[in-house]
C-alpha positions as CSV (number, residue, x, y, z in Angstrom):
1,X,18.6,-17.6,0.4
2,X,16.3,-17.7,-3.1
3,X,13.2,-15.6,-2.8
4,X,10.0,-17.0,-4.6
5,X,6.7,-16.6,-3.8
6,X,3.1,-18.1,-5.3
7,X,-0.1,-17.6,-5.2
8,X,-1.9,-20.2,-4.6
9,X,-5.7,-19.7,-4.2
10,X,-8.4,-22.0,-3.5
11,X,-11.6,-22.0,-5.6
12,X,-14.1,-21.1,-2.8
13,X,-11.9,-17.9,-2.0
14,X,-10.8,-16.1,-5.1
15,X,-11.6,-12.7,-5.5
16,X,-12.9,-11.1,-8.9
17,X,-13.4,-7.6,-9.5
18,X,-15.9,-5.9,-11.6
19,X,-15.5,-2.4,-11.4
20,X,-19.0,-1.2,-12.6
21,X,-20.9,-3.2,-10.2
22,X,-18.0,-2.3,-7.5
23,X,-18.0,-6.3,-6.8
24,X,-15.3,-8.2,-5.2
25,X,-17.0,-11.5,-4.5
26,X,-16.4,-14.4,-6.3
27,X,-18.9,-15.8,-8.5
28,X,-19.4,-19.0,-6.3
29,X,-19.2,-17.6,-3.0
30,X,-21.8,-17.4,-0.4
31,X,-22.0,-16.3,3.1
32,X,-21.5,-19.3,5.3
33,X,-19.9,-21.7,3.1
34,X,-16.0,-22.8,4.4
35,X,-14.3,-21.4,7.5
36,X,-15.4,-18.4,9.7
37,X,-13.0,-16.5,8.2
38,X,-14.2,-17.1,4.7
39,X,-18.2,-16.0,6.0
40,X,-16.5,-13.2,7.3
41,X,-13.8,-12.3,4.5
42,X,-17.2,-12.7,2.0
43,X,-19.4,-10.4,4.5
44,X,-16.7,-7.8,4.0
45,X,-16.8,-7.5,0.7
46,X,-20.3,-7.6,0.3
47,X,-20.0,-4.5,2.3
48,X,-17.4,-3.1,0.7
49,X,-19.3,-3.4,-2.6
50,X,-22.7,-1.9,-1.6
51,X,-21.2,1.4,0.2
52,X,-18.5,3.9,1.4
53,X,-15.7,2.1,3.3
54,X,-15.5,1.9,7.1
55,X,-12.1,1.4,8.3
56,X,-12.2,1.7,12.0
57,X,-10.6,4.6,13.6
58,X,-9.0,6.1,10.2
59,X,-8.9,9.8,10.6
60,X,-11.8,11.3,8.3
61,X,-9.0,14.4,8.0
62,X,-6.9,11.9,5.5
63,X,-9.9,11.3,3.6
64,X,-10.5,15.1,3.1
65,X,-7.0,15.4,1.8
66,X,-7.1,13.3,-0.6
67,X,-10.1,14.4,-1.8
68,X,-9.6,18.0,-1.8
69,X,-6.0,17.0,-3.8
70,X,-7.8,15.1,-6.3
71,X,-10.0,17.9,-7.2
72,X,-8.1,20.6,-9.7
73,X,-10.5,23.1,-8.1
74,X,-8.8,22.9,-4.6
75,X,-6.5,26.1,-4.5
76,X,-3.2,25.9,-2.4
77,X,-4.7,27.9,0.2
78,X,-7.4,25.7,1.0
79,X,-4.5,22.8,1.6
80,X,-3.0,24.2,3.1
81,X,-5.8,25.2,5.3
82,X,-7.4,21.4,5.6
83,X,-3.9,20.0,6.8
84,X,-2.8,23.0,9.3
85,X,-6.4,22.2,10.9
86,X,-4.6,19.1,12.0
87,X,-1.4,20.0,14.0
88,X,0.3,16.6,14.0
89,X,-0.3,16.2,10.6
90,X,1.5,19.4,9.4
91,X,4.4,18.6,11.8
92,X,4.2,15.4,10.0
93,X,4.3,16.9,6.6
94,X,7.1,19.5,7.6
95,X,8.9,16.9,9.0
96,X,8.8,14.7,5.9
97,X,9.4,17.3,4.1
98,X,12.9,18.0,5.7
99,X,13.9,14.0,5.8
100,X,16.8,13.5,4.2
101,X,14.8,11.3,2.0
102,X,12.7,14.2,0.2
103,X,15.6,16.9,0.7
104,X,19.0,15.9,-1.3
105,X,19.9,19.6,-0.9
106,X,19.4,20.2,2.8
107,X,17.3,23.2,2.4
108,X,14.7,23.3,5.7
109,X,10.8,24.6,5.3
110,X,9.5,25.8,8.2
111,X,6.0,26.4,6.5
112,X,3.5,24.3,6.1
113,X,2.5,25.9,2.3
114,X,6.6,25.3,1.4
115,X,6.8,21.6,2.7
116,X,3.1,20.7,0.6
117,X,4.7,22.2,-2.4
118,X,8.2,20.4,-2.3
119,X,6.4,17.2,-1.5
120,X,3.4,17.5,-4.2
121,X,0.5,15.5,-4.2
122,X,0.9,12.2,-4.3
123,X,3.8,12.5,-1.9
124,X,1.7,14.6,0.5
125,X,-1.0,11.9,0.3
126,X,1.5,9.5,1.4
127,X,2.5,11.5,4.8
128,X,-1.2,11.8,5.4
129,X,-1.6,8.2,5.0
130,X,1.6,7.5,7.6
131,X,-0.4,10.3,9.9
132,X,-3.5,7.5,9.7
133,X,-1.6,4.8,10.2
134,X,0.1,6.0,13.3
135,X,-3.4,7.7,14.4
136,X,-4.8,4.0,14.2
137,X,-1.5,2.2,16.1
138,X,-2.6,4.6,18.9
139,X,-6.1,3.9,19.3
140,X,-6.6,1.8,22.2
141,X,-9.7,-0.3,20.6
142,X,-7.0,-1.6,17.6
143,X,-4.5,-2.0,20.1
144,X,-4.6,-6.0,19.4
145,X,-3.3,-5.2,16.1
146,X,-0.7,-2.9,16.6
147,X,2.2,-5.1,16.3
148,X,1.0,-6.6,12.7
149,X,-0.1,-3.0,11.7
150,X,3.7,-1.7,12.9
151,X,4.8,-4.4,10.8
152,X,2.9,-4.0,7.5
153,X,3.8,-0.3,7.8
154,X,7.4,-0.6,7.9
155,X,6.8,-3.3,4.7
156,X,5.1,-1.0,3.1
157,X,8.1,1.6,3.5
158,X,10.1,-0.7,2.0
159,X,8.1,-1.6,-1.0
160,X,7.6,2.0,-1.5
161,X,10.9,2.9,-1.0
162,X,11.5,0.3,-4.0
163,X,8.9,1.4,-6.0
164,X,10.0,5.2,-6.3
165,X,13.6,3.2,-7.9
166,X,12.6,0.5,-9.6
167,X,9.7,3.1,-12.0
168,X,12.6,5.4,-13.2
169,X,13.4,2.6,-15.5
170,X,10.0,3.1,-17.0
171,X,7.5,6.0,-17.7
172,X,5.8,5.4,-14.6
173,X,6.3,8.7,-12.6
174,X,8.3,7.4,-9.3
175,X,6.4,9.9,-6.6
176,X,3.2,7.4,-7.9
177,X,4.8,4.9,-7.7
178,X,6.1,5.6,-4.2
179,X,2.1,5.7,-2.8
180,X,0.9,2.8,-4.5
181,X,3.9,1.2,-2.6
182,X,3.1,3.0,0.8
183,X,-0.8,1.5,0.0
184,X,-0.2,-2.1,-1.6
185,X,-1.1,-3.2,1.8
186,X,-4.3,-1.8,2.1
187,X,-6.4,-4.5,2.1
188,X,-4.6,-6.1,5.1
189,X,-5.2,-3.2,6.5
190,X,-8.8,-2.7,6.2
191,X,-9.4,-6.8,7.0
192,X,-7.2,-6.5,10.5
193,X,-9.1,-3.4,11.5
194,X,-12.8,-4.6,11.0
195,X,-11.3,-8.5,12.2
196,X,-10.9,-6.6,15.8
197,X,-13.4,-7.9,18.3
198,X,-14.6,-10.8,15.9
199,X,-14.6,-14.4,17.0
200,X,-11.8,-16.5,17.8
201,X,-12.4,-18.9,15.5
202,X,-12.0,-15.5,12.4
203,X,-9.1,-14.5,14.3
204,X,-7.5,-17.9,13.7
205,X,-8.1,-18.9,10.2
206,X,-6.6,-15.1,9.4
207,X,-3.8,-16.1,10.7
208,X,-3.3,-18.1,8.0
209,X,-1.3,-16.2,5.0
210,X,-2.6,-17.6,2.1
211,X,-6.3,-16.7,2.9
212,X,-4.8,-13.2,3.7
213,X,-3.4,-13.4,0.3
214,X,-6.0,-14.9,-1.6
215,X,-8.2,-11.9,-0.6
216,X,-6.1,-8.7,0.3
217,X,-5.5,-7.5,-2.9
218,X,-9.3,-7.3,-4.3
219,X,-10.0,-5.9,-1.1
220,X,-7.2,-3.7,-1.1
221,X,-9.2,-2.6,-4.9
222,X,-12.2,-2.2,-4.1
223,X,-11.0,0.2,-0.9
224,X,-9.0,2.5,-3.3
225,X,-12.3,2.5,-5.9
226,X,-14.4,3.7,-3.0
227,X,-12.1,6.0,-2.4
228,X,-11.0,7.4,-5.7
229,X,-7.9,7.0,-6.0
230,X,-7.4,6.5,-9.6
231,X,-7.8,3.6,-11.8
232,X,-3.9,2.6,-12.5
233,X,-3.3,2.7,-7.8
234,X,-6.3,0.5,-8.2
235,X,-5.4,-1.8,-10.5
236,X,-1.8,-2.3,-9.8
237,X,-3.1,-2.8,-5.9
238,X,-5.8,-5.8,-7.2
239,X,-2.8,-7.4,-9.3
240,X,-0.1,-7.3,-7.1
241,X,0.1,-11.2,-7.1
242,X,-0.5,-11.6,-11.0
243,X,2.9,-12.9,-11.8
244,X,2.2,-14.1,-15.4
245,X,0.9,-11.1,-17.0
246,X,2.1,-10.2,-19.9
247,X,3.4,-6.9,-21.8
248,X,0.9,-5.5,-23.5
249,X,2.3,-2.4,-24.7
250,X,5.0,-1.0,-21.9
251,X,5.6,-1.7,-18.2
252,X,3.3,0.3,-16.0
253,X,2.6,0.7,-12.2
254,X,1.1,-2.7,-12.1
255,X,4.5,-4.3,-13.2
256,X,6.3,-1.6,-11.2
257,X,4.5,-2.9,-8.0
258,X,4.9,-6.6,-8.0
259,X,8.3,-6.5,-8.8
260,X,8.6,-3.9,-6.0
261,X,7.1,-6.0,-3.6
262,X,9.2,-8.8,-4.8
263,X,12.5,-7.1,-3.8
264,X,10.9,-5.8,-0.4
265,X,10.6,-10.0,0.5
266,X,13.9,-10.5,-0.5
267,X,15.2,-7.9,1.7
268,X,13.3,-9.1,4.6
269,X,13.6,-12.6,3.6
270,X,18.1,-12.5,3.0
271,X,18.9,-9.5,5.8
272,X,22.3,-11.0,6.3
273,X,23.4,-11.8,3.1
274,X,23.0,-10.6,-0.4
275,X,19.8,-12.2,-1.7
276,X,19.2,-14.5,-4.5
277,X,15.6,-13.7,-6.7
278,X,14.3,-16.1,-8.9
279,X,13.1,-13.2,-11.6
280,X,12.0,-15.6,-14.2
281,X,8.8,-16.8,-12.1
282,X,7.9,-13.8,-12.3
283,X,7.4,-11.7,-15.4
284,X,6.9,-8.3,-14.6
285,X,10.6,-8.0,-14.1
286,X,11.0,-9.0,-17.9
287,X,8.5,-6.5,-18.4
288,X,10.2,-3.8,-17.0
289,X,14.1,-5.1,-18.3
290,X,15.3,-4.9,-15.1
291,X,18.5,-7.1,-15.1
292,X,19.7,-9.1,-11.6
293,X,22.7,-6.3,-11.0
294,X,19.7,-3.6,-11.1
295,X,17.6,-5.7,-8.6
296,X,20.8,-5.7,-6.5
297,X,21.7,-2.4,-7.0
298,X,18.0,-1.3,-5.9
299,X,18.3,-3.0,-2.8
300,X,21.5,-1.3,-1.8
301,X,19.6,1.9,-2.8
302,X,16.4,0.3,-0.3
303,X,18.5,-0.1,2.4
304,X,20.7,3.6,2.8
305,X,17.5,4.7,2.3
306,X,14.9,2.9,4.8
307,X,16.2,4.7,8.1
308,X,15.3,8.2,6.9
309,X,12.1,7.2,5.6
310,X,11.1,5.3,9.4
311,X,12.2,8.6,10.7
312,X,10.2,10.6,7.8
313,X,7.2,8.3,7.9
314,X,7.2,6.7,11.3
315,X,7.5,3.0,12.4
């Protein structure tokens, strides 16, 4: 079965970004014009562009953590601290932390301080960020979404899963890569929870993928600027879809994330056979040099790996 996938946007619902006004609306976009969805999709980002984001339900405890790991001030002590006053979530690291995913040697931790430190931050941000996810499939106001939120989870496993491979054939670190894999999604996110309770008539045109992918990835951009996660997660995030761009000087995260999320549809797209990717649509793998016998070979990687990652991440 080939894999290919485009992006096919119509004018009244592309997204631009301008990071120093924090804008994701399109220049011709207004409130009201098109479908509900696209008055609410523009109403979004409005918000998302004048303030702090609201994501319904996410545990403020994740957004601690990932500011107090951000911050080269914050001592190990006071990590460990923030994420032992959460109980789940320090099961949830120390059980990460002993997946056969993120312990080739089978060595245990038992303590919370050992499991942060063999994880490291970006890794430890990514358990946090399965802790939310889970915290939010739970909530019985989202419980209308909890089927599509279980299933852009386990996709995001998956991409991440690809991502930590596919950037040791560049300089991109792969623990990065691994959480901008784990958050390419978050725009879908953060459009499903605030869509809950809205009017049929939203409901339905979001069903429809390509307004979900005309807007998810700005979206998904402007949510990581808010929250600081660093300009390369943001970027590569905003241009997952940007299939023509070009080398510049070396592949980076951006390139290691659309290529990532490339192989992740082929997987779920060819589960029964081996799949067939049509690279040359898209350039990134060029980029990168990946050959079709890596992309293969990454997949068989993908898929020994997925089940201890469910079990280390939850899905």
């Amino acid at each position: 079965m080939a894999f290919k996938q485009r992006l096919e946007t119509d004018d009244n619902a592309a997204l631009t970004y301008r990071a120093v006004k924090r804008s994701v609306l399109d220049h011709g976009s207004a409130a009201g014009d098109g479908p509900a969805a696209l008055q609410f999709l523009t109403n979004l980002a409005t918000d998302l562009s004048r303030g702090p984001v609201d994501l319904p339900c996410f545990p403020n405890v994740v957004i601690r953590i990932r500011d107090a790991l951000n911050n080269p001030k914050t001592s190990a002590e006071e990590t460990v601290k923030l994420v032992g006053a959460e109980p789940r979530l320090a099961a949830r690291l120390i059980q990460t932390a002993n997946s056969v995913a993120f312990n080739p040697t089978g060595a245990r931790v038992t303590e919370l301080r050992t499991a942060i430190t063999r994880l490291g931050q970006q890794l430890v941000q990514g358990a946090a960020m399965a802790f939310a996810v889970q915290y939010m499939k739970d909530e019985p106001t989202l419980r209308s979404i909890a089927k599509p939120l279980q299933e852009l989870w386990k996709k995001s496993i998956a991409v991440a899963s690809i991502c930590r491979v596919v950037a040791r054939h560049t300089k991109i670190k792969p623990d990065e890569a691994f959480l901008a894999g784990l958050l390419h999604g978050i725009g879908r996110l953060y459009i499903m929870a605030n869509a809950v309770g809205k009017p049929a008539a939203v409901i339905r045109d979001l069903e429809c993928e390509e307004t979900i992918i005309s807007w998810h990835p700005s979206i998904g951009k402007a949510v990581l600027e808010n929250w600081r996660a660093g300009e390369a997660m943001a970027e590569s995030v905003g241009k997952q879809c940007d299939y023509d761009r070009t080398l510049h000087r070396e592949a980076d995260l951006t390139d290691v994330l659309i290529v990532s999320i490339a192989l992740a549809d082929a997987l779920e797209h060819a589960p029964h056979a081996p799949p067939v990717i049509e690279m040359e649509s898209i350039k990134s793998f060029g980029n990168i040099g990946l050959t079709h016998e890596d992309c293969l070979t990454t997949l068989k990687h993908t898929e020994y790996q997925l089940g201890s990652l469910h079990d280390a991440l939850g899905c």
